[in-house]
C-alpha positions as CSV (number, residue, x, y, z in Angstrom):
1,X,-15.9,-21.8,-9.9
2,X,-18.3,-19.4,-11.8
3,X,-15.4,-17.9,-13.3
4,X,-14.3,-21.8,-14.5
5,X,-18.1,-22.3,-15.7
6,X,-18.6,-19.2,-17.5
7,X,-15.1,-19.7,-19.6
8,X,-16.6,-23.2,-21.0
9,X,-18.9,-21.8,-22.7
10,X,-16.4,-18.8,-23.7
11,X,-14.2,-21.3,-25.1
12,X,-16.7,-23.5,-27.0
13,X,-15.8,-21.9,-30.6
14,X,-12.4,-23.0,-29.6
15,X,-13.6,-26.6,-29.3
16,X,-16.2,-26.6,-32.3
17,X,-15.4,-24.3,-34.5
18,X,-12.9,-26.6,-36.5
19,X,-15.1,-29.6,-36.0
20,X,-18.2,-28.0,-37.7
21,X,-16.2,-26.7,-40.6
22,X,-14.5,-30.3,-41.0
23,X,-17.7,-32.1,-40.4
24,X,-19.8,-29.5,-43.0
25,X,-17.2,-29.7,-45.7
26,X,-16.6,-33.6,-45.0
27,X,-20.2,-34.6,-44.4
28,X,-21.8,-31.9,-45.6
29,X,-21.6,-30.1,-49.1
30,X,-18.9,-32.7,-50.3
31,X,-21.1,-35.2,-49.7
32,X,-24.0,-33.2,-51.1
33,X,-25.8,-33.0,-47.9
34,X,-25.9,-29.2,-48.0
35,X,-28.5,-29.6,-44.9
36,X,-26.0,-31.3,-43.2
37,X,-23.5,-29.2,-43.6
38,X,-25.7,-26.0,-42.5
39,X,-26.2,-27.8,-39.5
40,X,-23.3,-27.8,-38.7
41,X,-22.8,-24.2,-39.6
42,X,-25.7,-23.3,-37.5
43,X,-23.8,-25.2,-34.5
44,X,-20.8,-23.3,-34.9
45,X,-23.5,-20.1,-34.6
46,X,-24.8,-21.6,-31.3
47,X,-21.4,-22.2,-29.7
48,X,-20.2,-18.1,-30.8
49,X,-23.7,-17.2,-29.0
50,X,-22.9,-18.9,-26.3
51,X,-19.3,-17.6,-26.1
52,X,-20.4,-13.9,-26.0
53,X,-23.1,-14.6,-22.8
54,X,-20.1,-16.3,-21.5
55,X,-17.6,-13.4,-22.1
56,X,-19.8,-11.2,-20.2
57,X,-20.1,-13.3,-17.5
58,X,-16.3,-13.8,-17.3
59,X,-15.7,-10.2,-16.8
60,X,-18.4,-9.7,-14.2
61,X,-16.3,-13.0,-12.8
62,X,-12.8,-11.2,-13.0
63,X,-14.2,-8.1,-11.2
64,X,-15.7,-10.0,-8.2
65,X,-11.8,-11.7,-8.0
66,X,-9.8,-8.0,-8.8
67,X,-11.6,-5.7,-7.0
68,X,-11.1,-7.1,-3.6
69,X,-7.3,-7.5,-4.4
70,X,-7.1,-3.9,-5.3
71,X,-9.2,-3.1,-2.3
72,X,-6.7,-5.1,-0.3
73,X,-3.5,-3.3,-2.0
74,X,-4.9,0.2,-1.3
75,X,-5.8,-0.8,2.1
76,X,-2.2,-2.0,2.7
77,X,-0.6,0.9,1.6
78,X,-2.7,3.9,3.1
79,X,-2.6,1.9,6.5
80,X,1.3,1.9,6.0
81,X,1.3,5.4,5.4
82,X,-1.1,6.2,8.8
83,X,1.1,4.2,10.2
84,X,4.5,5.3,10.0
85,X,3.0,8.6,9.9
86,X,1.7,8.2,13.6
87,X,5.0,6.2,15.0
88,X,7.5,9.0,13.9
89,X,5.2,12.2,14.6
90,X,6.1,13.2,10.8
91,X,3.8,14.7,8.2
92,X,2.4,11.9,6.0
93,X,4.2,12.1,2.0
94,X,1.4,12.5,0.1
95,X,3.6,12.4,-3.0
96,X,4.9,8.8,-2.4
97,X,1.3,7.8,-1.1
98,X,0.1,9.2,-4.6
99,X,2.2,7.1,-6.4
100,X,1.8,4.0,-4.7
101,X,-1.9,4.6,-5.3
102,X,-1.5,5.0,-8.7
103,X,0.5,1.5,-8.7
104,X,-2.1,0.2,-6.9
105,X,-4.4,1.1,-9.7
106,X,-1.0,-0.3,-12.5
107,X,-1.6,-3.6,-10.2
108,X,-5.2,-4.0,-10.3
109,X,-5.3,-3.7,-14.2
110,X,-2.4,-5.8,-15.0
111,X,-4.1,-8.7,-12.4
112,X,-7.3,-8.2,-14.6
113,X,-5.2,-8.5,-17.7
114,X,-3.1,-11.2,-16.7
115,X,-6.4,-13.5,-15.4
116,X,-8.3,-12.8,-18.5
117,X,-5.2,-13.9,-21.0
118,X,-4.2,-16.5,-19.0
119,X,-7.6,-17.9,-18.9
120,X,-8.6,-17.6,-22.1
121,X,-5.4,-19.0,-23.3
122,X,-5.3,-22.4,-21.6
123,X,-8.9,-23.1,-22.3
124,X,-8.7,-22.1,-26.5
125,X,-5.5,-24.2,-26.2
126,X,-7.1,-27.0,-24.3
127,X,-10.1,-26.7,-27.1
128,X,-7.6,-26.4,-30.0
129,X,-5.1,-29.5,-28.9
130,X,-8.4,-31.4,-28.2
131,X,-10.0,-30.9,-31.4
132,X,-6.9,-31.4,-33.5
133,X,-6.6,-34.7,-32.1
134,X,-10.3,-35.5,-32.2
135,X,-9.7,-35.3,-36.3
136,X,-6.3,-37.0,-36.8
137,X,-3.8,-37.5,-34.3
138,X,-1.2,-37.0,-36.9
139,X,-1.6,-33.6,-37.1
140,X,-1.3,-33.0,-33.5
141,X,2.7,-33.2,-33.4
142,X,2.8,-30.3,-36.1
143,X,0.8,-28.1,-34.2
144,X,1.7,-28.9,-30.7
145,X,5.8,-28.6,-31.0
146,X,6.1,-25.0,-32.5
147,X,3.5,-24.3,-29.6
148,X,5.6,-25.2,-27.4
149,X,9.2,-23.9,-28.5
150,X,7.8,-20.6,-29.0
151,X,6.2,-20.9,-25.4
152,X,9.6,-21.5,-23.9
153,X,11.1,-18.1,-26.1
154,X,8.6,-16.5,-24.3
155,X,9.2,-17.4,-21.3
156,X,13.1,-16.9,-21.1
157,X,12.8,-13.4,-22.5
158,X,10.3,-12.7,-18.9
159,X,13.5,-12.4,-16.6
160,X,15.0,-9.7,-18.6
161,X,11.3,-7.9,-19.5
162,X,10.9,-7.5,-15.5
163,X,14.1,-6.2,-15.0
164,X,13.9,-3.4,-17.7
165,X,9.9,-2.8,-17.1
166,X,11.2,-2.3,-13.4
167,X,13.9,0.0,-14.2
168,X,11.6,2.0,-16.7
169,X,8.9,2.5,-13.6
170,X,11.8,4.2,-11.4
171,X,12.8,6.1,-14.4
172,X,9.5,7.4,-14.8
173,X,9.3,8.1,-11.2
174,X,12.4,10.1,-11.3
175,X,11.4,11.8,-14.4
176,X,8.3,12.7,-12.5
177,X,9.9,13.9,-9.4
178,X,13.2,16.0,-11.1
179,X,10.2,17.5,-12.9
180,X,8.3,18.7,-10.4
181,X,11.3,19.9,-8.3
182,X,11.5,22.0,-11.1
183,X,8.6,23.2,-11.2
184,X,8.2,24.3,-7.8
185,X,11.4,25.8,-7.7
186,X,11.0,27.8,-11.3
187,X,11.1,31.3,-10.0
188,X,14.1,30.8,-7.9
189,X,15.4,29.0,-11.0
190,X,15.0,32.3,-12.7
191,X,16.3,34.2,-10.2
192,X,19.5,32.5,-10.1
193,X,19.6,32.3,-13.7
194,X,19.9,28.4,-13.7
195,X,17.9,27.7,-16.4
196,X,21.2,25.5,-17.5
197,X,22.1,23.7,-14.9
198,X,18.2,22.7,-14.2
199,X,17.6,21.8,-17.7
200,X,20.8,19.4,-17.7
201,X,19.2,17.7,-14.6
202,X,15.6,17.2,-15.9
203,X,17.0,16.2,-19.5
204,X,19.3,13.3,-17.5
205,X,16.2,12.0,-16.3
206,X,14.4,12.1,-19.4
207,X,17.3,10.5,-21.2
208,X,17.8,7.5,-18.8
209,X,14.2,7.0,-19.5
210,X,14.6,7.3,-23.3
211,X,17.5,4.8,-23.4
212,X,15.2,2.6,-20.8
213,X,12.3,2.8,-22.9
214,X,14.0,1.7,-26.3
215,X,16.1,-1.1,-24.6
216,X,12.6,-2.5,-23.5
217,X,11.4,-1.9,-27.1
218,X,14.6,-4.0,-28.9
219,X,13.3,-6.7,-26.0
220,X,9.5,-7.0,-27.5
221,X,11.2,-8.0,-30.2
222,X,10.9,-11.2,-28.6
223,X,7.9,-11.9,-28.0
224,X,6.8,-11.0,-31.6
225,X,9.4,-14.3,-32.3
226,X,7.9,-16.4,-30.2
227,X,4.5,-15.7,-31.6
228,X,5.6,-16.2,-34.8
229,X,7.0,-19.8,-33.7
230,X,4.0,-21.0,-31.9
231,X,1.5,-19.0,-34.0
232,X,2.0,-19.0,-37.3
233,X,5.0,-21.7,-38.2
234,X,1.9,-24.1,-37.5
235,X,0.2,-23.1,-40.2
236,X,3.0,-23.8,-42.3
237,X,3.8,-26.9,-41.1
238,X,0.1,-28.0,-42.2
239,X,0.7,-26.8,-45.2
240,X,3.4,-28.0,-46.2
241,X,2.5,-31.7,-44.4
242,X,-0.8,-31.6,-46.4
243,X,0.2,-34.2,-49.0
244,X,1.8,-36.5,-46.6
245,X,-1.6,-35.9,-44.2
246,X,-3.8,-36.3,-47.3
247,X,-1.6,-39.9,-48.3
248,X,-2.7,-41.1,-44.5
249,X,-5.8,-40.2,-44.6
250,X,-6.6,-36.8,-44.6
251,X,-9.3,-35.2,-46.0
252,X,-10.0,-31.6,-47.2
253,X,-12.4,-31.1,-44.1
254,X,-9.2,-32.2,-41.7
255,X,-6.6,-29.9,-43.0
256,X,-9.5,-27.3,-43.4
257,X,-10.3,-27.8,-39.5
258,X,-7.0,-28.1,-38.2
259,X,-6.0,-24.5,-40.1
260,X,-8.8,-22.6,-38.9
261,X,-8.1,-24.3,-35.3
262,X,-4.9,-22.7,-35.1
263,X,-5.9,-19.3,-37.4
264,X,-8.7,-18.7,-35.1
265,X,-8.4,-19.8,-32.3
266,X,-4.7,-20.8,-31.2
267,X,-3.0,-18.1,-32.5
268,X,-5.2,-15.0,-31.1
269,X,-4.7,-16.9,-27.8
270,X,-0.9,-16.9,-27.9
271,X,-1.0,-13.0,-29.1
272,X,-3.1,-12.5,-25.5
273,X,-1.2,-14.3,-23.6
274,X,2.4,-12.7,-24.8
275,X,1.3,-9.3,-24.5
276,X,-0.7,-10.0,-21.9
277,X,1.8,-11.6,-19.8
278,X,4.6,-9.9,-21.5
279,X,3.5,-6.4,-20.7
280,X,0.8,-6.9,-17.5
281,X,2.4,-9.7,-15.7
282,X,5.8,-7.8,-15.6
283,X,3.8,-5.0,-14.9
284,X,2.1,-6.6,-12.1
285,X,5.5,-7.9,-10.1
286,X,6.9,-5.1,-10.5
287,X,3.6,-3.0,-8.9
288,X,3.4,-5.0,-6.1
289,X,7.4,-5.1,-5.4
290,X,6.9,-1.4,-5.4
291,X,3.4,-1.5,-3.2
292,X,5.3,-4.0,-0.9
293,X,8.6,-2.5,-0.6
294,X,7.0,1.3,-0.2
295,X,4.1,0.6,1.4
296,X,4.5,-2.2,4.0
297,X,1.2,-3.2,6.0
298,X,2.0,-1.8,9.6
299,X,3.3,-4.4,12.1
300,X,1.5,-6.3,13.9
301,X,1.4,-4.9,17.9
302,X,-1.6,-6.5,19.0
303,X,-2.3,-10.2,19.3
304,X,-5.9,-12.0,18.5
305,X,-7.8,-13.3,21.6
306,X,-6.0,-10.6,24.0
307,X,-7.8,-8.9,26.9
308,X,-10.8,-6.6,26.1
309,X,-10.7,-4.4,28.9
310,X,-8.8,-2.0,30.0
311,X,-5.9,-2.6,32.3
312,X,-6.8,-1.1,35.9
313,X,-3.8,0.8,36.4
314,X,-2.0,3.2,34.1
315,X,1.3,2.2,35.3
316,X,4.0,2.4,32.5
317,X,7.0,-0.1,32.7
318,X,9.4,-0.8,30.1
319,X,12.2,-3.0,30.9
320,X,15.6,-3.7,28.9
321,X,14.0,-2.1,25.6
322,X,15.5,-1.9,22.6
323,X,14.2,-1.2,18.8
324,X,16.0,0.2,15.5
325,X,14.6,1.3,12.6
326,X,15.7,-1.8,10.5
327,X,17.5,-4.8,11.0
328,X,20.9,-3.3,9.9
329,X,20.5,-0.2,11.8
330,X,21.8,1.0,15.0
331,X,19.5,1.4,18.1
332,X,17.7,4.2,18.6
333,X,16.6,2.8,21.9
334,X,19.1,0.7,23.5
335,X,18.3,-1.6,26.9
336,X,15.8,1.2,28.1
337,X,14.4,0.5,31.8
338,X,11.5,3.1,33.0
339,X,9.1,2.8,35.4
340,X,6.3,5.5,35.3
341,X,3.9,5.1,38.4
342,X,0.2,5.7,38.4
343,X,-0.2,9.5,38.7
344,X,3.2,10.5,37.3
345,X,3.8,13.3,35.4
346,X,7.2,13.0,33.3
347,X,8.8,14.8,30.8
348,X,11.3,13.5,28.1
349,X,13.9,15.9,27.2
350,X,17.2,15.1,24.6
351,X,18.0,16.5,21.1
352,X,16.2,16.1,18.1
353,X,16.3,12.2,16.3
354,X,17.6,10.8,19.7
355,X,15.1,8.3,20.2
356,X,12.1,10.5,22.0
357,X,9.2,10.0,19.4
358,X,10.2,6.4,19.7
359,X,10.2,6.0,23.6
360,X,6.2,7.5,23.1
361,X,5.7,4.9,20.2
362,X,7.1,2.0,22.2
363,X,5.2,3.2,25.1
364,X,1.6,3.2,23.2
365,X,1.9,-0.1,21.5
366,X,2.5,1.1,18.5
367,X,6.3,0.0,17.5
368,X,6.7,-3.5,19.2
369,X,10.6,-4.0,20.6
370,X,13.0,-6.2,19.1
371,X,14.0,-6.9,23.3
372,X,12.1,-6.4,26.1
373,X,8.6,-5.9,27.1
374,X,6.2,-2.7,27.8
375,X,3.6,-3.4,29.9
376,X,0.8,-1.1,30.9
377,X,-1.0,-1.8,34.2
378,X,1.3,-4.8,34.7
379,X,0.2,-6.0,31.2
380,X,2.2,-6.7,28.0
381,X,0.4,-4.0,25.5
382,X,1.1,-6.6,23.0
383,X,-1.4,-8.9,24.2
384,X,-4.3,-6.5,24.9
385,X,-6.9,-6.1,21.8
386,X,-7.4,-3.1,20.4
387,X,-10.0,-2.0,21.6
388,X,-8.3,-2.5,25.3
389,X,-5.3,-0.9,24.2
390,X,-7.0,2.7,23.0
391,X,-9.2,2.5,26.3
392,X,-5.6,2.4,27.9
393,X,-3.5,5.4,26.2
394,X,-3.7,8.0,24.0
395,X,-0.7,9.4,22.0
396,X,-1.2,12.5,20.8
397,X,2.0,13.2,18.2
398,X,3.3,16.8,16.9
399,X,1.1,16.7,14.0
400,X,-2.5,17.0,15.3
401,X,-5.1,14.7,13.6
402,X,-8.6,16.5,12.8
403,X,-11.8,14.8,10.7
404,X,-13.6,16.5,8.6
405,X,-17.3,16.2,11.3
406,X,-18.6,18.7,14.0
407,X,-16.4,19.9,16.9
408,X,-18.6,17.6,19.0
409,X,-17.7,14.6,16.7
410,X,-13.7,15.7,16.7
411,X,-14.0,16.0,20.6
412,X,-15.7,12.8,21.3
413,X,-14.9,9.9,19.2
414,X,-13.3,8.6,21.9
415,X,-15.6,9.2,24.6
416,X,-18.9,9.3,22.7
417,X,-21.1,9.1,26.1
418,X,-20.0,12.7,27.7
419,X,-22.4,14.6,28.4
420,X,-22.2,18.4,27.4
421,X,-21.0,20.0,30.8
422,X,-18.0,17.0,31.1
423,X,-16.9,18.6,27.2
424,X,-17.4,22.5,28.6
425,X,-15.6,21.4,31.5
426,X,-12.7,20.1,29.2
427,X,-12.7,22.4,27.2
428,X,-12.3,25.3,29.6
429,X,-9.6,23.0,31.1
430,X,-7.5,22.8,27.9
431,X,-7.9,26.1,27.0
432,X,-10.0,26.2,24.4
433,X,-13.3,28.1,25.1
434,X,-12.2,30.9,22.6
435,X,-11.8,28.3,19.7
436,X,-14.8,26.9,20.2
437,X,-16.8,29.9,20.3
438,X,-15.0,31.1,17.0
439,X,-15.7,27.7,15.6
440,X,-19.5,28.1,16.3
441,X,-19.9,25.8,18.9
442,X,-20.1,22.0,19.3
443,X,-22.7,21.5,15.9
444,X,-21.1,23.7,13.6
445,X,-18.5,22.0,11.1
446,X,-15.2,21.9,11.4
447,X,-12.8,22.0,7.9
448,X,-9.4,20.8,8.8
449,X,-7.5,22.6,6.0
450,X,-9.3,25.8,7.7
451,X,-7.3,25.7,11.1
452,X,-3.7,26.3,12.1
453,X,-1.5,24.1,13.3
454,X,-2.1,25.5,17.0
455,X,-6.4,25.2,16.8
456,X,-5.6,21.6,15.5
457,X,-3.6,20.8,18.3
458,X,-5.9,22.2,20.7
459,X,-8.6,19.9,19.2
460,X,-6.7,16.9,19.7
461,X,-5.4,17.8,23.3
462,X,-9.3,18.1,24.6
463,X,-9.9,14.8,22.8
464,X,-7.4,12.9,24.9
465,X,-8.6,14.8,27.8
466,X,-11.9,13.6,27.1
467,X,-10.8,10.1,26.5
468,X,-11.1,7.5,29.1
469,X,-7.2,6.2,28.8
470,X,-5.8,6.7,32.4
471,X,-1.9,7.1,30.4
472,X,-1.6,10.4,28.5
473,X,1.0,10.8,25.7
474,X,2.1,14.0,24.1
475,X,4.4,13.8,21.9
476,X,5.4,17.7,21.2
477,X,1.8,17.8,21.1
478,X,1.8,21.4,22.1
479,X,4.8,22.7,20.0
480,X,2.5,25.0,17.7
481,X,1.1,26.7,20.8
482,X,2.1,29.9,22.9
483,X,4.2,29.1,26.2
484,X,0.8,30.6,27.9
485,X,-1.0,27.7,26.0
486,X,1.0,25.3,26.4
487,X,1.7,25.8,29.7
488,X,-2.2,25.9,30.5
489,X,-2.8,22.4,28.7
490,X,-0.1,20.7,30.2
491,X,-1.2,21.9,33.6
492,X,-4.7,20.8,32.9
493,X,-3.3,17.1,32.5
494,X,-1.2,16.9,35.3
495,X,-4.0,17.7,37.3
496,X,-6.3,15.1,35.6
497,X,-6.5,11.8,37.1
498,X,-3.7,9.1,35.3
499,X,-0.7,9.4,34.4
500,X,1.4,12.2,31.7
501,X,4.3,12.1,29.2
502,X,5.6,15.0,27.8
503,X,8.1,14.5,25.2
504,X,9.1,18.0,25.8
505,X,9.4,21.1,22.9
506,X,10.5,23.6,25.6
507,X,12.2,23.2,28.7
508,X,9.5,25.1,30.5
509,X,7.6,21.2,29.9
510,X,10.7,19.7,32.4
511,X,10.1,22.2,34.7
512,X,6.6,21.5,35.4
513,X,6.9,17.9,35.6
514,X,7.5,15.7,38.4
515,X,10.4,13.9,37.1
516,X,12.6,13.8,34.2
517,X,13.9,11.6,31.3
518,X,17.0,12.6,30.0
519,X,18.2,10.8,26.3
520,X,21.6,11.6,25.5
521,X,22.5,8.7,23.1
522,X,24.8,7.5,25.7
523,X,22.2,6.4,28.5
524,X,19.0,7.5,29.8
525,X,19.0,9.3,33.1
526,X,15.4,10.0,35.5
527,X,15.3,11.9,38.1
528,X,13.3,15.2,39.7
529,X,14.8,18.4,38.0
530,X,17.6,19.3,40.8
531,X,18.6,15.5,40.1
532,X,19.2,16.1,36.9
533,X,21.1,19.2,37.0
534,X,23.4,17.6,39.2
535,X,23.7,14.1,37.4
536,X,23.4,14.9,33.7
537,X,25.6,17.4,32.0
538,X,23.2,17.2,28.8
539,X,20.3,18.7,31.0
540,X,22.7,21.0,32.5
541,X,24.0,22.5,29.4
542,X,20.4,22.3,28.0
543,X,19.0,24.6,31.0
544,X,22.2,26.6,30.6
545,X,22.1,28.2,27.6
546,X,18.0,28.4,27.8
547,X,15.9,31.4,29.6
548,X,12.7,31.0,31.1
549,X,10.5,33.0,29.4
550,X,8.0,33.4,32.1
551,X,10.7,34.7,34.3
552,X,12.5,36.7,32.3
553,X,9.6,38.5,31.8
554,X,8.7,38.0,28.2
């Protein structure tokens, strides 16, 4: 509404400005009223005042209405990101996040560009069309019919722009990323004396852009057509109706008026609004069909108005699961049925991409099944809030998470009330005393981009020992550590109270545990480990061709 106020008085010359300069011509110095016809003047003044307060105000307006939506955008696609990043255990692609933030950024300044044109093309027109007809009606036909022909050339040619403006954004992308790939690779490039062949593959790139580019160009042809239609063929049509107009009725203040209406005002309009429309709007679809086809918000596990509170039991029950990564894809869990009692400690073991990373996803809530139900504590976890739900588990995936904060802060966020001898206790438990002490204790600072792989995992295991969730989830959350290490964690949270998962790195992990999970792509097989030697030939052929460190010696 303040954005529908403040464009009135934006658009007032639109209105008035061929109504003073017909009335001071007509009424004014024609008529030897020069008074009169300053007056008028001086209102035409007033309303262009008025028009500049209001064109302030309009773009304060447009930033209340775009910054949200970019906020939104950005929000969407860095929580798509997190997300897929924490279901699959991967590292996050900071390249592709990067350029979805710079669309972000494309989509926010096109939606600007697009409200401001739009606007401030339907209210001059609105004025314009008004005011012609407010001097003589006759002249509204001449003004209003190449308007609207060149409207619909505009229009037609929008299909094709947003195809072309689409392909041109990949292009670029691809330009970008051969580019880089270069780049990186240049001394190997070198090496191999490549220089050719790498040359040929970047100049590809750049020429499917170039041929991109200039079929876009030979396209803006039209919309300099269609402004010249609804633009400027008015003006001739005025011109050369004037002594028809003038025969009706006309007077030199009219045809005076109605010219500068469309001069002025009508025409500076339609040149917004095509390359306004022409270039952001396409722009804008086609950012946001990037942003929504690259960045997807993360699905929706939880449901409003669920429990707040923890279930009681950290029981683990997932019956006749299935999910696939898409709905054309094949299963990568297929009618799963596991029941994980309070207390267990279980390890899942299977090659790599056979579905293990997803079984810890599905367990923790955060991939929702496309059959069957997981239920923690006898509860579905997609009706418990979200607050419930972290109070429940924890999934700590390959890639450790650490904040930039104090090692108290990184140890505690999820159990903010222990008290300092609960986190010693923890972290003597976990194993990592020495990392602490080299850290500088629980005040000093922690950098992320300053510790390994290991030290960040050992972080993130004495956070989820810390944590109140009763169902533990490690997702080869110990791969960067020593077998000494990772034995000593994993010990540490079997003996904790609740329940463990181990997706397992080594075998040593299977051995420990109580029972195992064996993934083979055919079926899923639990059992104790002597069970599983005898029942799966997978798990047999896995502990057959692998040596126990610890008892060989090593």
């Amino acid at each position: 509404m303040r954005l529908f106020a403040w464009s009135l008085a934006e658009a007032a010359p639109a209105f008035l400005s061929g109504q003073a300069l017909a009335h001071a011509l007509d009424d004014g110095f024609s008529a030897g009223r020069p008074g009169t016809g300053l007056a008028w003047l001086g209102l035409m003044a007033a309303a262009w005042l008025a028009a500049a307060l209001g064109a302030r105000q309009v773009l304060l307006a447009i930033a209340a209405i775009v910054e949200p939506f970019r906020d939104t955008l950005l929000r969407r696609v860095v929580a798509g990101t997190l997300y897929r990043t924490a279901a699959s255990g991967l590292r996050p692609d900071s390249a592709a996040l990067a350029r979805l933030g710079r669309q972000v950024e494309l989509a926010r300044d096109s939606f600007a560009a697009v409200i401001a044109v739009s606007r401030s093309f339907l209210f001059s027109v609105t004025g314009v069309l008004v005011g012609v007809l407010t001097l003589m009606d006759a002249v509204l036909p001449l003004v209003l019919l190449p308007l609207a022909a060149g409207l619909a050339l505009f229009s037609a040619s929008l299909p094709a722009m947003a195809r072309l403006q689409r392909r041109l954004i990949l292009a670029e992308e691809g330009t970008a990323s051969s580019v880089a790939a270069m780049v990186d690779a240049l001394r190997d490039v070198t090496a191999c004396g490549a220089e050719d062949r790498a040359a040929a593959v970047v100049g590809r790139d750049v020429t499917r852009q170039a041929e991109v580019a200039k079929a876009l160009a030979r396209l803006t042809a039209a919309r300099t057509l269609s402004l010249a239609i609804g633009g400027w063929l008015p003006i001739l049509m005025v011109l050369v109706a004037t002594p028809a107009l003038v025969r009706d009725g006309a007077t030199a203040g009219v045809i005076l008026g109605t010219l500068t209406y469309v001069a002025q005002s009508l025409t500076p309009a339609l040149g917004g609004l095509v390359q306004g429309v022409g270039v952001n709007g396409v722009r804008l679809v086609v950012a946001l069909e990037r942003i929504l086809s690259m960045g997807p918000a993360p699905r929706k596990t939880l449901t409003a108005g669920g429990p707040d509170t923890a279930p009681r039991s950290a029981l683990l029950r997932l019956r006749r699961v299935t999910f696939a990564y898409g709905p054309a894809a094949e299963p990568v869990v297929s009618d799963l049925s596991l029941a994980v009692r309070e207390g267990d400690h279980l390890a899942v073991v299977g090659p790599s991409g056979i579905g293990k990373s997803t079984v810890a996803a599905l367990a923790a809530g955060l991939l929702r099944p496309h059959d069957g139900q997981v239920l923690i504590g006898g509860v579905p976890v997609t009706s418990l809030s979200g607050p419930a739900l972290s109070a429940a588990r924890v999934l700590i995936p390959q890639e450790a998470y650490v904040f930039r904060g104090t090692l108290g802060e990184n140890l505690t966020y999820l159990a903010p009330g222990r008290s300092p001898s609960e986190v010693d206790k923890a972290v003597d438990a976990v194993g990592m005393a020495e990392l602490a002490a080299r850290i500088g204790g629980y005040d000093a600072m922690v950098e992320p981009s300053e510790l390994s792989s290991g030290e960040r995992q050992l972080i993130a295991l004495t956070r989820a020992y810390l944590s109140p969730a009763r169902l533990i989830l490690l997702d080869e959350a110990t791969c960067h550590l020593d077998p000494a290490a990772e034995a000593r964690a994993e010990e540490a949270f079997a003996a904790r109270e609740g329940t463990l998962i181990v997706i397992a790195h080594r075998l040593t992990s299977a051995l420990r545990a109580r029972r195992v999970l064996v993934m083979d792509g055919v079926r899923a097989q639990v059992g104790t480990h002597e069970e599983m030697i005898a029942a799966s030939p997978l798990y047999r052929d896995l502990m057959g061709r692998w040596e126990d460190p610890v008892a060989s010696g090593a």
